[in-house]
VOKENU-692776 format. One record per residue (C-alpha): residue in three letters; x, y, z. Coordinates in steps of 0.25 Angstrom, whole numbers, padded with zeros to 4 digits, always signed. Example, Ala and Ser with C-alpha at 12.3 -4.5 7.8 and 13.67 -1.06 7.14 Angstrom:
REM VOKENU-692776
ALA+0049-0018+0031SER+0055-0004+0029
REM end
This chain:
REM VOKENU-692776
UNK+0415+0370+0354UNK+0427+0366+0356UNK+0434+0379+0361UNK+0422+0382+0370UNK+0424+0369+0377UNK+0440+0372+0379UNK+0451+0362+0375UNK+0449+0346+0374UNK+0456+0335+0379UNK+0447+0323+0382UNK+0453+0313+0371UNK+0460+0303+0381UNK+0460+0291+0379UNK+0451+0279+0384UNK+0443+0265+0379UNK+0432+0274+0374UNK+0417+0268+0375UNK+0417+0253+0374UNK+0410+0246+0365UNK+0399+0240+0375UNK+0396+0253+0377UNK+0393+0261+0366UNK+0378+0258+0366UNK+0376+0262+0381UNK+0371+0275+0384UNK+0365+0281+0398UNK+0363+0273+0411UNK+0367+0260+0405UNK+0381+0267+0400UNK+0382+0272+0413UNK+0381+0261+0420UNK+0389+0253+0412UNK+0401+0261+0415UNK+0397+0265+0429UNK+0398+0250+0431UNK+0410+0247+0424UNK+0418+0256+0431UNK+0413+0256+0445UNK+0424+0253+0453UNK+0433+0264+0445UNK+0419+0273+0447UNK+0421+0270+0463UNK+0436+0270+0465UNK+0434+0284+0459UNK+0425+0290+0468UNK+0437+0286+0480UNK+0446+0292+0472UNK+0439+0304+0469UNK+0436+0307+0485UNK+0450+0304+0488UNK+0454+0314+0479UNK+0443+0323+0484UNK+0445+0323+0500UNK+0449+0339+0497UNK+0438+0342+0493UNK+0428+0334+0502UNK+0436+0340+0513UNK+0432+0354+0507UNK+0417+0349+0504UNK+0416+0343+0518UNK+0418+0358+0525UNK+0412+0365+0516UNK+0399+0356+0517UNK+0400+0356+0532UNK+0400+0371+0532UNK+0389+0372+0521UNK+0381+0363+0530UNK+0384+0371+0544UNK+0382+0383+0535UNK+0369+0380+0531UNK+0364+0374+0543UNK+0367+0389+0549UNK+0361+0396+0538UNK+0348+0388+0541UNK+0346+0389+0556UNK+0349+0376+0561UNK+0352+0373+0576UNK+0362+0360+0572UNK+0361+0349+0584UNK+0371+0339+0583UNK+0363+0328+0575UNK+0361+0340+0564UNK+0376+0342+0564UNK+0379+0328+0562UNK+0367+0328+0550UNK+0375+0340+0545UNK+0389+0331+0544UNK+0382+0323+0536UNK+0376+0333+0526UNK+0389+0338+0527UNK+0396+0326+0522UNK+0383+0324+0510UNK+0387+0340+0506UNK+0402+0334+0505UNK+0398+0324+0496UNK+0391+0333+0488UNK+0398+0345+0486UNK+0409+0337+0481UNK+0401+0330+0470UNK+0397+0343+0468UNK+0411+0353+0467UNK+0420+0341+0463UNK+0434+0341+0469UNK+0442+0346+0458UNK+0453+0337+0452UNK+0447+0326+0458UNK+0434+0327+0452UNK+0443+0329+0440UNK+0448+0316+0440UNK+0434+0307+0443UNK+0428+0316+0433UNK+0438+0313+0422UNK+0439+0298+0427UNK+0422+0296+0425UNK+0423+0304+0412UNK+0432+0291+0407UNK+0422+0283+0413UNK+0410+0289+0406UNK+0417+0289+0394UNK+0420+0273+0395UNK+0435+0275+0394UNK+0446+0270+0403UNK+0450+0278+0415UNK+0461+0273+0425UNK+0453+0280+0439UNK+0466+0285+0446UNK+0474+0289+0439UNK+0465+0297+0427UNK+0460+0302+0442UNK+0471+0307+0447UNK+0477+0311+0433UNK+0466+0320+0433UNK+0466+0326+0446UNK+0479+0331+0443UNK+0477+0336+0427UNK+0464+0344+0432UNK+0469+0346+0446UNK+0468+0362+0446UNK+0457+0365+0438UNK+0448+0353+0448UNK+0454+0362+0459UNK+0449+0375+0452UNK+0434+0369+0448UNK+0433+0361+0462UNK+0436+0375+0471UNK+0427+0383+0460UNK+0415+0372+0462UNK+0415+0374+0477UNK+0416+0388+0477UNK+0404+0389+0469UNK+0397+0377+0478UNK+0400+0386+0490UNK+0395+0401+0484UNK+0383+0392+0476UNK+0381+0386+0491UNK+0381+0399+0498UNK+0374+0406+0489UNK+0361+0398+0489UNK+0361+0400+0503UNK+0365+0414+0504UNK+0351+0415+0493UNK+0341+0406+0502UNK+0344+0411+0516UNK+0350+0426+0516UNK+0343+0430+0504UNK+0326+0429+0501UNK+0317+0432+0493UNK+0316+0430+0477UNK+0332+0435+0474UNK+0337+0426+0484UNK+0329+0416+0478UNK+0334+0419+0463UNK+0350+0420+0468UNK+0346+0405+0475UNK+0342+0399+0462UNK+0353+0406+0454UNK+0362+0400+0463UNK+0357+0385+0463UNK+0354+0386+0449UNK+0370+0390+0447UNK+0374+0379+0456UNK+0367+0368+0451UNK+0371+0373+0438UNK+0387+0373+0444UNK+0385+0359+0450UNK+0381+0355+0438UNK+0391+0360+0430UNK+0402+0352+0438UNK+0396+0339+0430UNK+0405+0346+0417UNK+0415+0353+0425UNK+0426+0342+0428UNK+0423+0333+0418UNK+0428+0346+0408UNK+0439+0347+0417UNK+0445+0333+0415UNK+0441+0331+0398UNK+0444+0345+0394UNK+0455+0355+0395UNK+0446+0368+0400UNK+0449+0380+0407UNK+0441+0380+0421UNK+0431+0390+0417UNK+0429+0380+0404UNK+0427+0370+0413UNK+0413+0375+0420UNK+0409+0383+0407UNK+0409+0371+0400UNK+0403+0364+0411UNK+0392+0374+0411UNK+0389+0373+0395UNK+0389+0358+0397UNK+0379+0359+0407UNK+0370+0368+0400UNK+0371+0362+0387UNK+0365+0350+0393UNK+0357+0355+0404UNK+0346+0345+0405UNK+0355+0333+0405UNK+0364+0340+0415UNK+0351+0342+0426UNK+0350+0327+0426UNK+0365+0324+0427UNK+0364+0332+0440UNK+0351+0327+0444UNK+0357+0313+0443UNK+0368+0317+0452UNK+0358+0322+0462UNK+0351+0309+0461UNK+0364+0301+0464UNK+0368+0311+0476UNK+0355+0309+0481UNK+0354+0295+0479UNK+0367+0293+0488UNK+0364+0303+0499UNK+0351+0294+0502UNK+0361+0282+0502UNK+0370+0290+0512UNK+0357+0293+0520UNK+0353+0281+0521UNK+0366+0273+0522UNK+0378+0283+0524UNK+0390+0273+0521UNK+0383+0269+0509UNK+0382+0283+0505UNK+0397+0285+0508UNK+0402+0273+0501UNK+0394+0278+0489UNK+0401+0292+0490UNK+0414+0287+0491UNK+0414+0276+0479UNK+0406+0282+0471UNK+0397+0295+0473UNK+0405+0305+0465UNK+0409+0297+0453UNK+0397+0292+0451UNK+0391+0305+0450UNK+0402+0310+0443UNK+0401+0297+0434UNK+0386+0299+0431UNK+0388+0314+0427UNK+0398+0312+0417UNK+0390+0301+0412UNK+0379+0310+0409UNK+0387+0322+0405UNK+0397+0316+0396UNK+0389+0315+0384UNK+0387+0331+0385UNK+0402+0333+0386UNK+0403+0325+0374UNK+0394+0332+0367UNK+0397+0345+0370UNK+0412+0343+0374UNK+0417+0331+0367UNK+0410+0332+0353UNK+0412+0347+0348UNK+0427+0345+0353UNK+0430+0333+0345UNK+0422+0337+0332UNK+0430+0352+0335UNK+0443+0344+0338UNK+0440+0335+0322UNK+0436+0348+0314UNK+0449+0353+0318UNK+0457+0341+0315UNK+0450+0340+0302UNK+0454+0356+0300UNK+0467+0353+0303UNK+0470+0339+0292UNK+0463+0350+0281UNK+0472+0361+0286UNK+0485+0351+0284UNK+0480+0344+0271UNK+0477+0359+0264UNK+0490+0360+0258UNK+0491+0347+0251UNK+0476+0350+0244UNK+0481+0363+0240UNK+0495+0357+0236UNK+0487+0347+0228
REM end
């Protein structure tokens, strides 16, 4: 298992879990920590944002012209009030398409940040950040722009199959093509979180992402359907009080969705990760000490 996985390097140090909190489990762990490290948790999400302005740039046009896009395909005469309504869905795509894609190194350096925080052990916010920006700087480049290409071709392609295509094929390709990117969007819950705790080539990275997902699939669907529920929860508070909704997107939207996936995956990355590397990594130490003391038993 362990060379399907790659090479390992997750052994640094930290507190490990305290005491207090061995016999939590579930929401009440979640909790606990969420609330112990809140204002790390906030001055995160800033951090991350400032780090991302790249990428929100490039999500900003490429939500627009999605939007202006669509709009076309479907017939619609836009008045002004409509463009301004589109402005606005603009901005919502924005927000969503970078939770969805990431952006790159700087999702690195959240990712690797909340992983510490899951795992209740210390984490200095700003500099483990930027110290993992730069340590995984080009392949978060290589993963950001493959996640956006794929956005954009999975985006284009569900279109291309509902308007310009009819009949029972164009509804197969459809549902081979949402199936596949909800599959993809899925697998990015995995992707950096392998990038920043192990040493793996790219295309490691998303096959393991995608044997993680599989293996447990279930759990997986409601990892993702949590996140909807969040995103949803906090598009009806921007609906309904728009600079409540930004403050919550600017202090604390995408960590703590970020937070709340890896909470929930973290025990499968144990298991399947974690676990078969450590007893791997024993059995060859304990091969190693028999190898080393053979001579002295046959001297004997």
């Amino acid at each position: 298992m362990a060379g399907f996985f790659g090479f390992f390097d997750y052994t640094k140090p930290g507190k490990g879990v305290s005491k207090e909190d061995v016999d939590k489990k579930g929401l009440s762990l979640y909790f606990d920590i969420f609330f112990r490290r809140f204002w790390k948790i906030v001055t995160l999400n800033l951090i991350y944002i400032l780090f991302s302005v790249p990428a929100i740039v490039i999500a900003w046009f490429m939500s627009t012209y999605a939007v202006s896009w669509l709009a076309a395909i479907a017939g619609i005469d836009l008045t002004q009030e409509m463009v301004n309504g589109l402005s606005l869905l603009s901005a919502f795509v924005t927000v969503i398409f970078l939770l969805l894609t990431g952006s790159g190194p700087a999702s690195a350096g959240m990712t690797y940040v909340l992983r510490k925080y899951v795992n209740d052990t210390h984490s200095w916010v700003w500099s483990d950040f930027i110290d993992n920006f730069k340590s995984n700087f080009r392949q978060g480049i290589l993963v950001y722009v493959i996640n956006v290409l794929v956005s954009a071709l999975c985006t284009i392609s569900i279109v291309f199959y509902s308007y310009a295509m009819k009949g029972v094929m164009a509804v197969a390709l459809r549902t081979i093509m949402l199936l596949f990117a909800a599959m993809f969007v899925m697998c990015q819950m995995y992707t950096y979180q392998l990038m920043v705790s192990f040493e793996l080539k790219l295309k490691d990275i998303y096959k393991n992402s995608f044997i993680l997902l599989m293996a447990r699939l279930p759990w997986n669907i409601l990892t993702a359907a949590v996140t909807v529920l969040l995103i949803y929860a906090v598009s009806s508070i921007s609906m309904s009080v728009p600079i409540a909704g930004i403050a919550i997107i600017a202090t604390l939207f995408y960590t703590v969705i970020n937070f709340t996936q890896i909470f929930m995956t973290n025990n499968i990355i144990k298991k399947y990760v974690l676990e078969p590397a450590t007893a791997a990594q024993t059995v060859e130490a304990e091969e190693k000490t028999d190898i080393e003391q053979e001579p002295q038993n046959i001297g004997g």
